[in-house]
C-alpha positions as CSV (number, residue, x, y, z in Angstrom):
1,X,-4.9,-33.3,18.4
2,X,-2.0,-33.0,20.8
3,X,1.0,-32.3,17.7
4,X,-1.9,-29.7,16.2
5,X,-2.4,-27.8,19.7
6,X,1.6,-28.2,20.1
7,X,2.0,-26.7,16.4
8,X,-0.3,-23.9,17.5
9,X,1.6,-23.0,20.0
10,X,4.9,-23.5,18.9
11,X,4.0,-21.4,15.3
12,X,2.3,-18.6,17.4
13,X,5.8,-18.8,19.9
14,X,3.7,-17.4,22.9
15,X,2.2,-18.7,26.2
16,X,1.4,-22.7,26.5
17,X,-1.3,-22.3,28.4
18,X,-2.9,-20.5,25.6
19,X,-2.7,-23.5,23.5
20,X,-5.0,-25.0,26.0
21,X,-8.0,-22.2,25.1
22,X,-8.3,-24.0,21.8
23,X,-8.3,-27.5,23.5
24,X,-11.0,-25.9,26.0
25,X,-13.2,-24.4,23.2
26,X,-13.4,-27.8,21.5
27,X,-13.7,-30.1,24.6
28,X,-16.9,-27.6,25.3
29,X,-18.4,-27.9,21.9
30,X,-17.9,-31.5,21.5
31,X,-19.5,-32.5,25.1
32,X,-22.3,-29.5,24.2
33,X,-23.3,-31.4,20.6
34,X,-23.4,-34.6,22.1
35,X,-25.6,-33.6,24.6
36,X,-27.4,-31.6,22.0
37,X,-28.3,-34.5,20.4
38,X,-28.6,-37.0,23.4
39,X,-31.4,-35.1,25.3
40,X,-33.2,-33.3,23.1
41,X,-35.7,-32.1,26.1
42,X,-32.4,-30.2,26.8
43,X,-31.1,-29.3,23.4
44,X,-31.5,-25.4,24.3
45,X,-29.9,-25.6,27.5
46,X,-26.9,-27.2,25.7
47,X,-26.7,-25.1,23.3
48,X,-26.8,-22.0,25.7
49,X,-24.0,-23.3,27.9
50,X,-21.8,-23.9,24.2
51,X,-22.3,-20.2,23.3
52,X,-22.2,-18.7,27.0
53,X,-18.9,-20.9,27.6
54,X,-17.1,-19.7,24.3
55,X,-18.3,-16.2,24.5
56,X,-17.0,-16.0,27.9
57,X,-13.7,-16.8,27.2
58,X,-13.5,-14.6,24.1
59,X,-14.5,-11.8,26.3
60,X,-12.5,-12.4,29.1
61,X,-9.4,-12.7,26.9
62,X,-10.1,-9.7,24.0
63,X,-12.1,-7.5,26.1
64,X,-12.4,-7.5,29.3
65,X,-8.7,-5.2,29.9
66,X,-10.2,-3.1,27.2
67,X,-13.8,-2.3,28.6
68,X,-12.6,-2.2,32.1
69,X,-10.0,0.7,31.1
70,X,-13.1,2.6,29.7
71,X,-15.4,2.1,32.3
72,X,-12.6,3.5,35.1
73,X,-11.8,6.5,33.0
74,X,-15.6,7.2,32.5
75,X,-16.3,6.3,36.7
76,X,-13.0,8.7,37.2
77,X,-15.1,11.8,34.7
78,X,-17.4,11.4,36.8
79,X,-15.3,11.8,40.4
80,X,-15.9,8.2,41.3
81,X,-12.7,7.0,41.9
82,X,-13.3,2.8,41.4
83,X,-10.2,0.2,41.0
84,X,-10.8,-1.9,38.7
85,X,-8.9,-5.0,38.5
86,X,-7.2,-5.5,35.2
87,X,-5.0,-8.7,34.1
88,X,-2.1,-8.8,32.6
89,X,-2.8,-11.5,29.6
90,X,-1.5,-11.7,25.7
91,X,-4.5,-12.2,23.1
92,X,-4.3,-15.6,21.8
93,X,-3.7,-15.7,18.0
94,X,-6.9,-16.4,15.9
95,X,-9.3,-16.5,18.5
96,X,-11.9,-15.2,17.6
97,X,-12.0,-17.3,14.6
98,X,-11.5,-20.9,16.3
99,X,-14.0,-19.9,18.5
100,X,-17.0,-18.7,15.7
101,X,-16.1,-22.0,13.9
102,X,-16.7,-24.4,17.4
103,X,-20.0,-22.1,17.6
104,X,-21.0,-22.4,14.2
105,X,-20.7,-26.2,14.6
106,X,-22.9,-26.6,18.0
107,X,-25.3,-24.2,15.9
108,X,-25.3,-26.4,13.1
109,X,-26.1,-29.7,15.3
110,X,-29.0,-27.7,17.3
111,X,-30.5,-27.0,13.8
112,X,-30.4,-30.2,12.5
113,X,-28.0,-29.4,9.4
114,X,-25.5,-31.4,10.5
115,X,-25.1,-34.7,12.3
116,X,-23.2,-34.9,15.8
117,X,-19.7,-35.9,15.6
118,X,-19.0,-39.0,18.4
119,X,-15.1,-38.9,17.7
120,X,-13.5,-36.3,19.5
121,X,-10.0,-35.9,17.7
122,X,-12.0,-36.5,14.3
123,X,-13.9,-33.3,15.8
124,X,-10.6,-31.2,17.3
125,X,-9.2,-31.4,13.8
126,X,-12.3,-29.8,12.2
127,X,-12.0,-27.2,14.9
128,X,-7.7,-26.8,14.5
129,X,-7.3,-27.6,10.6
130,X,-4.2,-25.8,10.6
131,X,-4.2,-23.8,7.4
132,X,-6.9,-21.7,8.5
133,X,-6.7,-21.8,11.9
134,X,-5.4,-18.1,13.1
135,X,-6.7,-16.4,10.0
136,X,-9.7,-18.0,8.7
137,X,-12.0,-18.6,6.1
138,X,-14.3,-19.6,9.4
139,X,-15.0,-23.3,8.1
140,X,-18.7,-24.6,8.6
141,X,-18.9,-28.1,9.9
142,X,-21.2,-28.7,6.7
143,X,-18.2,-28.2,4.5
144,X,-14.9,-29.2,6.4
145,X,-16.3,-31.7,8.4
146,X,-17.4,-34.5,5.9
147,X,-14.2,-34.3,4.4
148,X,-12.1,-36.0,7.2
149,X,-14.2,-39.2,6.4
150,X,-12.7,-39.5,3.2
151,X,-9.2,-41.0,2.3
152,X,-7.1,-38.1,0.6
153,X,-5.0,-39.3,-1.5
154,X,-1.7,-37.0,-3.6
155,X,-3.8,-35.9,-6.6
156,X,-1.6,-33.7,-9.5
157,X,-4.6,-31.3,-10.5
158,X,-5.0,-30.1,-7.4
159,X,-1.6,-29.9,-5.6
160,X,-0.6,-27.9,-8.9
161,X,-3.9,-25.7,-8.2
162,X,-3.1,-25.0,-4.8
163,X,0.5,-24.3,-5.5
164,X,-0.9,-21.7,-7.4
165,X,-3.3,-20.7,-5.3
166,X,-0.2,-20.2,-2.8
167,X,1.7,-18.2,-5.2
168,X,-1.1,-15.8,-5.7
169,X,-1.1,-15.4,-1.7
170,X,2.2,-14.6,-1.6
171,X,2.3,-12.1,-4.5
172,X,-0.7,-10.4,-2.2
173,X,1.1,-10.3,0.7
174,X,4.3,-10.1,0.0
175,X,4.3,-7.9,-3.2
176,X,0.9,-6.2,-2.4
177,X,0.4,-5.4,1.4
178,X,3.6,-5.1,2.6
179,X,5.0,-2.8,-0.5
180,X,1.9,-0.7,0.6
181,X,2.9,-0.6,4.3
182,X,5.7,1.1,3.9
183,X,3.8,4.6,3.5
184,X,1.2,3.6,5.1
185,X,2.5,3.1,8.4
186,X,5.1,6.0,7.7
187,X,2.2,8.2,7.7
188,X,-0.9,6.7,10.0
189,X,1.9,6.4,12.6
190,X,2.9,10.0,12.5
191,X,-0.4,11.7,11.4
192,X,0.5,15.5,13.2
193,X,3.8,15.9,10.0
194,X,1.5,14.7,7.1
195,X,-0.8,16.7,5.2
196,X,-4.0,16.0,3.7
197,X,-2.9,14.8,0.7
198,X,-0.1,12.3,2.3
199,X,-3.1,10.9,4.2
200,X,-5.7,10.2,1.2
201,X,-2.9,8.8,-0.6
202,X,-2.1,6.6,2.2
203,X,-5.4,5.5,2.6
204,X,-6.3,4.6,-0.5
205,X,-2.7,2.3,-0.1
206,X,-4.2,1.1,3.1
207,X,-7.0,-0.8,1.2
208,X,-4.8,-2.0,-0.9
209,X,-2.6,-3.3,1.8
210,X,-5.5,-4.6,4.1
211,X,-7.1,-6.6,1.2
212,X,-3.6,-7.7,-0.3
213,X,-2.8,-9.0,3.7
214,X,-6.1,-10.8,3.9
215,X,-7.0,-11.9,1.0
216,X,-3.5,-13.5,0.9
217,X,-3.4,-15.6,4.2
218,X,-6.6,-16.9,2.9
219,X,-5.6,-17.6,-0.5
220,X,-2.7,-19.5,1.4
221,X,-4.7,-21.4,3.5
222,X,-7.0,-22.5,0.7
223,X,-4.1,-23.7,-1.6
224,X,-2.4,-25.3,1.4
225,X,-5.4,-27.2,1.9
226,X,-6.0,-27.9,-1.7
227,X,-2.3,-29.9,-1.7
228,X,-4.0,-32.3,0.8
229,X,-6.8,-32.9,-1.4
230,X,-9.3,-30.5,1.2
231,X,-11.5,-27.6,-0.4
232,X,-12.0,-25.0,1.9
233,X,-14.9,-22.0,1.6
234,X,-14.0,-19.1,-1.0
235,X,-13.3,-15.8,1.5
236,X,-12.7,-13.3,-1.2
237,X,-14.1,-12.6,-4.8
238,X,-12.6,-9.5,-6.2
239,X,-14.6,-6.8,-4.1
240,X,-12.3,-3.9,-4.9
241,X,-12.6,-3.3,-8.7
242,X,-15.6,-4.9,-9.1
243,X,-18.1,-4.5,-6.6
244,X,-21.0,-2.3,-7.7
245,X,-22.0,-1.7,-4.7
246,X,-21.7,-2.0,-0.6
247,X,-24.2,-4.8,-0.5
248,X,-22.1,-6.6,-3.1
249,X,-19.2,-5.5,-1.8
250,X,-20.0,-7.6,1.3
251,X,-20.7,-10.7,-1.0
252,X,-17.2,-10.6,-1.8
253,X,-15.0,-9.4,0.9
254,X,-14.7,-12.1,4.1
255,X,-17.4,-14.2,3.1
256,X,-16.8,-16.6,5.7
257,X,-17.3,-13.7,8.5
258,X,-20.3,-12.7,6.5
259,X,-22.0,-15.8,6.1
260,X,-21.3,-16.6,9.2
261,X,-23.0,-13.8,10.6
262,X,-26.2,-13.3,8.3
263,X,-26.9,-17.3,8.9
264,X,-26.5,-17.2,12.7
265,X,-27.7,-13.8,13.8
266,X,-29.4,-11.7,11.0
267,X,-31.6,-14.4,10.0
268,X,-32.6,-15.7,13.5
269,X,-32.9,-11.9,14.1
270,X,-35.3,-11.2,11.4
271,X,-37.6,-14.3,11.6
272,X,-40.4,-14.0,10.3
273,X,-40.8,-10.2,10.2
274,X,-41.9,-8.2,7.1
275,X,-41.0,-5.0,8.2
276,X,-38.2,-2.9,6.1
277,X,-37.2,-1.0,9.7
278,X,-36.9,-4.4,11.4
279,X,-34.3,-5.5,8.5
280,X,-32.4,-2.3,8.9
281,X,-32.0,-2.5,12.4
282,X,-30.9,-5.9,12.1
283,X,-28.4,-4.9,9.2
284,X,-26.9,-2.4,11.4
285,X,-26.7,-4.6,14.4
286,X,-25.1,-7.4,13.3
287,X,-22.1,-5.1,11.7
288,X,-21.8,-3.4,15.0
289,X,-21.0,-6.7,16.6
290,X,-18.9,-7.2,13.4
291,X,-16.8,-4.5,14.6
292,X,-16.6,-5.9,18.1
293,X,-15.4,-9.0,16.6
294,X,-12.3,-7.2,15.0
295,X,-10.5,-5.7,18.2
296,X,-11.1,-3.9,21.4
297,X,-11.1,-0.4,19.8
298,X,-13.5,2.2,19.4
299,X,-12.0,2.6,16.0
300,X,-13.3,-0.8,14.9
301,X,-16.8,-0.2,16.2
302,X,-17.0,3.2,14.6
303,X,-15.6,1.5,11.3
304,X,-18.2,-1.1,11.1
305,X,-21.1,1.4,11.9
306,X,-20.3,2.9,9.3
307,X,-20.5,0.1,7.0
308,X,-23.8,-1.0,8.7
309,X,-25.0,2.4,7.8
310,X,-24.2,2.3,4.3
311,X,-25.8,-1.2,4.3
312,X,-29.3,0.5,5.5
313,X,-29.2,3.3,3.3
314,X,-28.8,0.9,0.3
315,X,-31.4,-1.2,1.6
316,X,-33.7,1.9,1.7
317,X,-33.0,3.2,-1.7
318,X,-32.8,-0.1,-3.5
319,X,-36.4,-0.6,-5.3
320,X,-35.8,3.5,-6.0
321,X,-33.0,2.6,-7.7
322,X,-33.7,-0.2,-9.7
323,X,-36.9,1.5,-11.0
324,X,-34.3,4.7,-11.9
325,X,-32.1,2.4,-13.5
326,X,-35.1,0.4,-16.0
327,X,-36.8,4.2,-16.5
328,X,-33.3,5.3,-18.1
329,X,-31.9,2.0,-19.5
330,X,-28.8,2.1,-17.4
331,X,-28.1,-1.4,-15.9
332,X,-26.1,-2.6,-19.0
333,X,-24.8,0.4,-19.6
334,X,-21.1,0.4,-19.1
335,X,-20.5,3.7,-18.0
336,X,-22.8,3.5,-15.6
337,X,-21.5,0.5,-13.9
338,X,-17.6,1.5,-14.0
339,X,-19.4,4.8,-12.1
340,X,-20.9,2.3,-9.5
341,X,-18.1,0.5,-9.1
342,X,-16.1,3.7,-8.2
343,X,-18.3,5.5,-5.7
344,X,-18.5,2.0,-3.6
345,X,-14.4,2.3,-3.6
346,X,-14.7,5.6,-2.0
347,X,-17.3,4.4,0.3
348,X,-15.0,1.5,1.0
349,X,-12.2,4.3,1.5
350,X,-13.7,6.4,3.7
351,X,-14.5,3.7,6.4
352,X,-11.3,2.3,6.1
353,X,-9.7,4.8,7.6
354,X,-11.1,4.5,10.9
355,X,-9.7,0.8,10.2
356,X,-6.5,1.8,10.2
357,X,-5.7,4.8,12.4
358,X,-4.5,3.7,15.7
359,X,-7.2,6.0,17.8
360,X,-10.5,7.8,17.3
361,X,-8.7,11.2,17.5
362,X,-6.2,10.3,14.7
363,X,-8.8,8.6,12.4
364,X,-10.9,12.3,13.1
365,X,-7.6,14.7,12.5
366,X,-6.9,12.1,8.9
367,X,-10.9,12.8,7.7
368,X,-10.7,16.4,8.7
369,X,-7.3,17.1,6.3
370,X,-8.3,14.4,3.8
371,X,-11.4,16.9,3.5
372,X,-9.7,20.3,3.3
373,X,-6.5,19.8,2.5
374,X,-6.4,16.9,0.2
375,X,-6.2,18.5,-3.1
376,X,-4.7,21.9,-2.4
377,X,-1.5,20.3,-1.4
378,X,1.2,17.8,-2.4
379,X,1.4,14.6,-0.7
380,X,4.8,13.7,0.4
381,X,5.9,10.6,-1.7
382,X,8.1,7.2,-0.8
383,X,10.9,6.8,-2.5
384,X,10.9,6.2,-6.6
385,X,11.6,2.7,-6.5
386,X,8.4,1.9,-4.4
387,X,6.3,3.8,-6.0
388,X,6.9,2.0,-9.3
389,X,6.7,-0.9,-7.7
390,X,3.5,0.1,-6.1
391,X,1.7,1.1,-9.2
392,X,2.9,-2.2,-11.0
393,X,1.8,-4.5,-8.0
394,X,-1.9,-2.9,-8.5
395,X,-1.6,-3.1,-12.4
396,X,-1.2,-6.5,-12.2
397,X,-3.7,-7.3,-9.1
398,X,-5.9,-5.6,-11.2
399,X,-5.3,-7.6,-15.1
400,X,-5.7,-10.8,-12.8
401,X,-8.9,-10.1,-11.1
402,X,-10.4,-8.2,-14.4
403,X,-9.6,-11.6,-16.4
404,X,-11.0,-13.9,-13.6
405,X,-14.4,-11.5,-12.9
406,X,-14.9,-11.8,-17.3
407,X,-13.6,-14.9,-17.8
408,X,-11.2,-13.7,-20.3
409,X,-8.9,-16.4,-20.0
410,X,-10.5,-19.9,-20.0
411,X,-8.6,-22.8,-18.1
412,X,-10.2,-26.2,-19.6
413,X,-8.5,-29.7,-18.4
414,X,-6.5,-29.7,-21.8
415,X,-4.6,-26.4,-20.5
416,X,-4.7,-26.1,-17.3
417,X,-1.3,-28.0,-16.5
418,X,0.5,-25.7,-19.3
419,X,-2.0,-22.3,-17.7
420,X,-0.9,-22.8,-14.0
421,X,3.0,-23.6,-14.9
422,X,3.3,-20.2,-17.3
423,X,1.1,-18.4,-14.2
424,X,3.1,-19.8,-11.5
425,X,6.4,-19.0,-13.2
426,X,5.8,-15.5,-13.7
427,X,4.3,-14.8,-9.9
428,X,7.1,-16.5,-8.9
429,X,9.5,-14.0,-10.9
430,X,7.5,-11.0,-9.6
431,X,7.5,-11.8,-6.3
432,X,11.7,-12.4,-5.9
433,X,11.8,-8.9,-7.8
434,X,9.2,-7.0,-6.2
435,X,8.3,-8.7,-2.8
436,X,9.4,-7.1,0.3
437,X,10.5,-9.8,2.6
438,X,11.1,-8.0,6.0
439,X,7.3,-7.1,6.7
440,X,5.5,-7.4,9.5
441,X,3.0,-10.1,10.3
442,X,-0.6,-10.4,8.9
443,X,-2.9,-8.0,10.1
444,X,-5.6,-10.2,11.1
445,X,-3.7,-12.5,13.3
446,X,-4.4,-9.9,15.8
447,X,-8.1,-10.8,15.3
């Protein structure tokens, strides 16, 4: 426990003491699930103390500054002129994440689904597994947690798989989202000298460079763990090209958050209830928290509101549809789903760029030109080089994930050695010719 929490800190390069939060959020989970499962007469009040504990110091640490900035200007509108205190503290890398996955666990225990763990550094390494400790996918203890009792030992296959694995990370990140950056920060960082055009075109770079930056720190951490024999939870499945809609899309993008979400709050939410409002309300509450859980922005909020409201109106218009779609024989028909697929992009698009714009009335100036301005004028382009490399990086993001959604290529024991050198090989050749290697962190460490 003590070289993980060291490594933590030491990787992150910022306060000690912070290193500490994740040694407190595990020291309260542990002590909670024993007594969780010692005195069950209790178990509730345990339980309570776990989430009130946790939440208290995710609060306190991403939002308190935040909120307490708000609430003066809004006391100082309306001419009471109130000092609140505000502290001067960094936010701890990853968080948010450590903390869901300690909560997740005393859930888990409270539930019955899985058993109470009695050793403690058995239990700080489920919580501080370091390949998807600042970035996720949010482990369940029902997953990670059985696999420290087995002996892992160097196994071919799978170091070779995760190696892979790796690579493909890398290409994402490196080749991907930080090639994409480039524009994208030139123009979401100086909205008032780009036109409308400039801005759609950066957006659509912008999901490109969000999923590319994600998707790739988790694709790391799951080949990283795959080297030492540990299979972590799937995060992403192709939810760009291939979702055919938003419900889907949120099947395949940050499953982990997802999951984690729907099993701990939608469904103990819902309950029993049979009513289609109650569902919807629930829907669009538990992606307002989601935006919460991002960052101490209004953007964020206003981002995932907007998700949670595409998320009701599909749950509204679903049986609708499916009865249009049988009446006209369009479910198989391919036309029909490549026009799906499309229209959830732009969805996707749209609320992205309340994502990325570094303030409500930037994200409101880039949907205002994007809407009047976006095709009467000509967007002002990066240099040559990048945009070739650009286009190529997407070309190639998009053969992969077209051949893994169809199984066009089949990797069977007999090949698979031979499939993941030839693969490995040629990401590695891309990413030394295409990759930019100065970038800036990944975006979800600020999470």
């Amino acid at each position: 426990m003590f070289l993980l929490v060291a490594s933590y800190y030491f990787y992150m390069n910022w306060e000690p003491t912070y290193a500490l939060l994740l040694l407190t959020s595990t020291a309260i989970t542990y002590f909670a699930a024993i007594g969780i499962d010692k005195y069950k007469q209790h178990r509730k009040t345990f339980l309570v103390v776990s989430l009130v504990l946790n939440l208290s110091i995710l609060f306190f640490y991403k939002y308190y500054n935040w909120l307490a900035s708000d609430v003066a200007d809004l006391l100082n509108y309306c001419g009471l002129s109130i000092h609140i205190p505000e502290f001067k503290v960094l936010l701890p890398v990853g968080i948010s994440f450590y903390i869901f996955q300690a909560l997740g666990y005393s859930i888990d225990v409270y539930r019955g689904d899985t058993k109470v763990e009695k050793n403690f550094f058995r239990y700080a390494l489920f919580v501080s597994f370091f390949p998807q400790l600042v970035a996720g996918p949010i482990e369940r203890s029902t997953n990670l947690m059985k696999q420290f009792y087995k002996e892992h030992k160097f196994n071919g296959a799978d170091a070779v798989s995760g190696l892979n694995l790796m690579l493909w990370g890398y290409f994402l990140k490196l080749v991907v989202a930080d090639r994409m950056a480039i524009y994208v920060d030139a123009v979401y960082n100086n909205m008032p000298h780009h036109n409308g055009a400039s801005i759609l075109l950066a957006t659509v770079m912008f999901c490109f460079q969000l999923y590319g930056d994600f998707a790739g720190y988790s694709y790391i951490a799951i080949g990283c763990a795959r080297v030492m024999g540990f299979k972590l939870m799937t995060n992403f499945k192709r939810p760009y090209f291939f979702a055919l809609s938003i419900q889907d899309f949120w099947k395949r993008w940050h499953i982990s958050l997802t999951t984690w979400f729907m099993d701990y709050v939608y469904y103990p939410m819902v309950g029993n209830s049979m009513k289609l409002s109650w569902w919807c309300f629930c829907i669009f509450f538990i992606f307002f928290l989601s935006g919460f859980w991002h960052g101490a922005a209004w953007t964020y909020v206003l981002c995932f509101s907007i998700f949670g409201f595409y998320m009701v109106v599909c749950a509204l218009k679903e049986k609708r549809q499916r009865k249009f779609e049988k009446k006209y024989k369009l479910k198989d028909k391919g036309w029909w789903l490549w026009l799906n697929r499309f229209l959830t992009a732009v969805l996707v698009c749209f609320a992205l760029i309340f994502f990325r714009a570094n303030n409500l009335p930037d994200s409101f100036t880039a949907v205002g030109r994007i809407f009047t301005e976006a095709f009467s004028t000509q967007p002002n382009l990066m240099e040559v080089q990048h945009v070739v490399f650009a286009i190529i990086a997407v070309v190639i993001l998009f053969c992969v994930e077209y051949c893994i959604e169809f199984k066009k290529v089949k990797v069977t024991e007999a090949n698979a050695m031979r499939t993941y050198i030839i693969t490995s090989s040629l990401l590695l050749v891309v990413i030394v010719a295409m990759g930019v290697f100065d970038g800036g962190q990944f975006i979800y460490f600020q999470f």
